[in-house]
N, C-alpha and C positions, 0 to 999 in steps of 0.2 A: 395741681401742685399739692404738696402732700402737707396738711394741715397740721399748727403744734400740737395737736391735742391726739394724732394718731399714735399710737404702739407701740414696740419695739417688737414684738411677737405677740400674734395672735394666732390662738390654738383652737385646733376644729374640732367638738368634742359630739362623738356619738352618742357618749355613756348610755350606751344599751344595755349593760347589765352594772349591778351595782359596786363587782372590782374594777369597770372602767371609770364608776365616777368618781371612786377613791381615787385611780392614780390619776386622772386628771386636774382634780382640785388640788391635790399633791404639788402635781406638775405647777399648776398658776400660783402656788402661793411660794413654791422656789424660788421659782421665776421673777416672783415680787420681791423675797427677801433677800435675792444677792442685785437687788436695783435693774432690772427690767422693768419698762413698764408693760405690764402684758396683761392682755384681755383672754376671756372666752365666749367664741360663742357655739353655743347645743344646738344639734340638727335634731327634728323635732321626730319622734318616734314617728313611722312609717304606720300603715294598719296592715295586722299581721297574714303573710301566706304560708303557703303550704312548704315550700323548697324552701333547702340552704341558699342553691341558685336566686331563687326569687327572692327571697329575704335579703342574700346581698344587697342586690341590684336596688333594691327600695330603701334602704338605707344609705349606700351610694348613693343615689339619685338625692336623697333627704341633705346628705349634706354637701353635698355640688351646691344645691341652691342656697344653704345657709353658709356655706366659705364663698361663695361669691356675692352674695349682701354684704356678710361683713367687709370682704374686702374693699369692694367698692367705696362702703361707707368711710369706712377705718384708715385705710393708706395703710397697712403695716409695713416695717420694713421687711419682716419672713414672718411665716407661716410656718406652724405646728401640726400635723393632720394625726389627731392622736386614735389610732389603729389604720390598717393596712386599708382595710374596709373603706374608710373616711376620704383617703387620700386614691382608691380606684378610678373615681370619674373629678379627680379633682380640677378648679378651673383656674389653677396658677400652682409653680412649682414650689414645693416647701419640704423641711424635713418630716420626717414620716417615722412616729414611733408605734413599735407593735411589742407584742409577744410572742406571737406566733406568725406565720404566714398562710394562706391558703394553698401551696405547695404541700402544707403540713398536714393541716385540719380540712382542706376541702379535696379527697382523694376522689377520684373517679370521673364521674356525672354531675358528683356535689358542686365539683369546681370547674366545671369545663371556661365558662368565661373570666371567669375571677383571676386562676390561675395565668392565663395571656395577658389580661388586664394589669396583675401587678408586676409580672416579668417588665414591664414598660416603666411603672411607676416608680420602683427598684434603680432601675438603669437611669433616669432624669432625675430621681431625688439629690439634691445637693449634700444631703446629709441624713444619714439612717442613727437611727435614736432606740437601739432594742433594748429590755428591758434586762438580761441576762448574754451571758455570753453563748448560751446553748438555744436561748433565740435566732443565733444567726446561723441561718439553714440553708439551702436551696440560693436562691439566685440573691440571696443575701453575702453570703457568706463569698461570693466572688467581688464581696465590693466590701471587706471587712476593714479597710485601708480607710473608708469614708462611714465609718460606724464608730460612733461612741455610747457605752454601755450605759445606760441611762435608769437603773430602778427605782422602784415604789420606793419611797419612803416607807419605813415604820419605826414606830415607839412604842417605849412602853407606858400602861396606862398611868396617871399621874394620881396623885396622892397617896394617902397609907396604903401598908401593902394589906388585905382583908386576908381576912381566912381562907383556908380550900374548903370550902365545906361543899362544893357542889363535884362530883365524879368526874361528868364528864359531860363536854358541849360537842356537837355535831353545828354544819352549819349548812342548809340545804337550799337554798336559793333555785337551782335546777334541780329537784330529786335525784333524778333518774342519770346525770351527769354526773352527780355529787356520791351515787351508789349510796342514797341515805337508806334502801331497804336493810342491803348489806348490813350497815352501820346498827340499825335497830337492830336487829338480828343476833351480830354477836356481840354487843350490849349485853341481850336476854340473858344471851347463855353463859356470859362473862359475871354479871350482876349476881352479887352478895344483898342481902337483908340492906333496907334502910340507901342503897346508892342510887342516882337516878342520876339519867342521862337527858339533856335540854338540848331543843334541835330548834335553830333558829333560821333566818329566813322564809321561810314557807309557810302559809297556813294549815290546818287539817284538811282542808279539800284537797288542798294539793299535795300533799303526801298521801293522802287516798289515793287520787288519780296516777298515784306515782306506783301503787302497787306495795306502798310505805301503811302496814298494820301497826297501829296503836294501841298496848296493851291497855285494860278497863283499869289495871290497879293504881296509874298515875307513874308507875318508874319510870316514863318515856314522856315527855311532854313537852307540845309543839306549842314554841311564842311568838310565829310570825314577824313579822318583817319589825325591826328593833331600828329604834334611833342608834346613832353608832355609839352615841359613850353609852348609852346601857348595855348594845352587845358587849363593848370593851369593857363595861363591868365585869359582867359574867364573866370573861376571861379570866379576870385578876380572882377569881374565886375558884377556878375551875382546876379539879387536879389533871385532867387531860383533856385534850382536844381529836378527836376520831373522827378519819376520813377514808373513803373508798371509791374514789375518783376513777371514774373510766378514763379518762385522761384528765391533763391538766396542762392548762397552756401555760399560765403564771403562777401563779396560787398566793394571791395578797393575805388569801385567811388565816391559811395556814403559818405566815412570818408572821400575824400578825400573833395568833395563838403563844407562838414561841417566844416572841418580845413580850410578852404578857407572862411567860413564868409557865406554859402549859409542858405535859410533856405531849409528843407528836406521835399519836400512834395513824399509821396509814399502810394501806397498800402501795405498791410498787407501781405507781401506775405512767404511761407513756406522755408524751410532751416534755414540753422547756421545763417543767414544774420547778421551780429555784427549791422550793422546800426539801425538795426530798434529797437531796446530798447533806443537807448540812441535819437534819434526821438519822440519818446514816452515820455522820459525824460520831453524833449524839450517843445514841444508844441502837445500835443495828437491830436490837431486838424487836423491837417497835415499827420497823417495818417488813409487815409482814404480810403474805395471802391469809396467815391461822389470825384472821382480824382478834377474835375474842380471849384467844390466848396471847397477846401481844398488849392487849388490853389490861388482861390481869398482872401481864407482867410491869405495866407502866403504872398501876394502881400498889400493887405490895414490895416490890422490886426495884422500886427508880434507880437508875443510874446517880452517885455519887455528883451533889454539883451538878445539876442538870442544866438549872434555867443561867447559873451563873456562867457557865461554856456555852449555854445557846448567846446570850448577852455579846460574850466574846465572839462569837462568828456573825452576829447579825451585824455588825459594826459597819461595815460596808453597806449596810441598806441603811444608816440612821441618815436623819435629816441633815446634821452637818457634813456627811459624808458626798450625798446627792448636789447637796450646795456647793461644794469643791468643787464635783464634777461639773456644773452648769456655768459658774464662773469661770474657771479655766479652762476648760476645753468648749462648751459646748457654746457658751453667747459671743465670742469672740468668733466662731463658724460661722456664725449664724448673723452677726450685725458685721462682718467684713472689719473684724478686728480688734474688737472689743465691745461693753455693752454701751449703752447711754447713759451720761452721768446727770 
């Protein structure tokens, strides 16, 4: 029998990488403040292989056995499986939010099981939860009738608004994903007397390892993995935010960048990336392959009214926005009718 003290939604959280722990604590505290009672619980990092294949499978596997603990433990009434990944070898049916799907990002070899595995998960989820409308791909997008648009939250940072006194933030969590060499690069070649660009996430080994050259004079300087309000300081200080994404499946950095007042300079790069249309919006100039000249043009150049039109399109991703969508649409799917009171 299902005890008072179970859940109303409990959500299965990988957070393998640091934009999945954002939107999922995102997610749980939504969840808390339009009156769900909802839990999380984290499948415990796997130890790392060599494959996408294998890397899957071991975090699938990771959290099969932590969504069937908690469930057992818990009673919920549904279940969250938050990425695609979480919900492949899941051991009860639930809605399944992603950003992307392995259709997408796992082509070839990379995805031989993954791809069959979630055509199955796709077709039994009671409810698909993508993050963007351009998330819904491949065997998603035949079931768009049973999908509500479900994004990150973002804000902007709170208290007084600070100076721009710093150029320009990079944020490199993946180097070699994130094309931080790119980014230093046409930095160099863009950079005037006195500007320096701060490149967070990563430490100097790993942008070493990354093929990421750090010039001796200090204009380039790596700060390693940041508590989040001091990253979102820097934002609020920052006159641009510079990116060169070999893909991008979601990009929470980059919205958050812009809710923060930066302007968006970045490549044109492939995936759901929500950022980059409303970028485009902005000032087209700004994305570009000539990174450094696109740079300069975001530094002497801004577009008129920049951060106050980015303010105006990010509207749809604010936190009250997200809470509409979970109240009215999404916990009423999901608790057969509405939520618990």
């Amino acid at each position: 029998m299902r005890g008072v003290s179970a859940p109303d939604v409990l959500l299965v959280s990988l957070a393998s990488t640091a934009g999945w722990r954002t939107a999922d604590e995102e997610l749980l505290r939504a969840l808390q403040r339009v009156g769900a009672d909802a839990e999380m619980i984290r499948a415990p990092a796997p130890p790392a292989v060599r494959t996408f294949m294998a890397t899957d499978l071991c975090w699938a596997r990771s959290a099969r056995a932590a969504a069937a603990a908690g469930i057992a433990k818990r009673r919920p009434r549904a279940v969250i499986y938050c990425s695609i990944t979480a919900a492949l070898l899941w051991p009860r049916r639930g809605a399944i939010r992603f950003d992307t799907l392995a259709c997408e990002n796992r082509p070839g070899r990379h995805g031989i099981w993954q791809r069959a595995a979630e055509r199955r998960r796709i077709a039994a989820a009671p409810l698909l939860l993508p993050m963007s409308e351009r998330s819904l791909r491949g065997p998603a997008r035949r079931r768009d009738r049973d999908a509500v648009i479900l994004p990150v939250p973002v804000e902007p940072p709170g208290g007084a608004t600070p100076e721009r006194d710093i150029a320009a933030v990079t944020y490199a969590a993946n180097p070699r994903k994130k094309g931080a060499a790119r980014v230093v690069q046409a930095f160099l070649e863009a950079r005037r007397e006195g500007e320096q660009l701060l490149v967070a996430g990563a430490e100097r080994d790993e942008l070493a390892a990354a093929g990421v050259q750090l010039p001796a004079d200090g204009s380039v300087q790596a700060l390693g993995r940041l508590p989040r309000e001091r990253y979102r300081e820097l934002l609020a200080r920052a006159q641009a935010f510079v990116c060169a994404p070999l893909r991008e499946d979601y990009g929470i950095v980059q919205l958050e960048a812009l809710a923060a007042g930066c302007r968006l300079v970045t490549t044109p790069a492939s995936g759901p990336y929500v950022a980059l249309p409303i970028a485009r919006a902005l000032d087209p100039r700004l994305v570009s392959e000539e990174l450094s000249r696109a740079l300069r043009i975001a530094l002497d150049q801004p577009a008129p009214d920049y951060a106050e039109r980015a303010r105006e399109l990010l509207a749809p991703y604010s936190r009250a926005a997200v809470d509409r969508i979970l109240a009215e649409q999404v916990l009423p799917r999901l608790l057969g009718g509405g939520k618990a009171g």
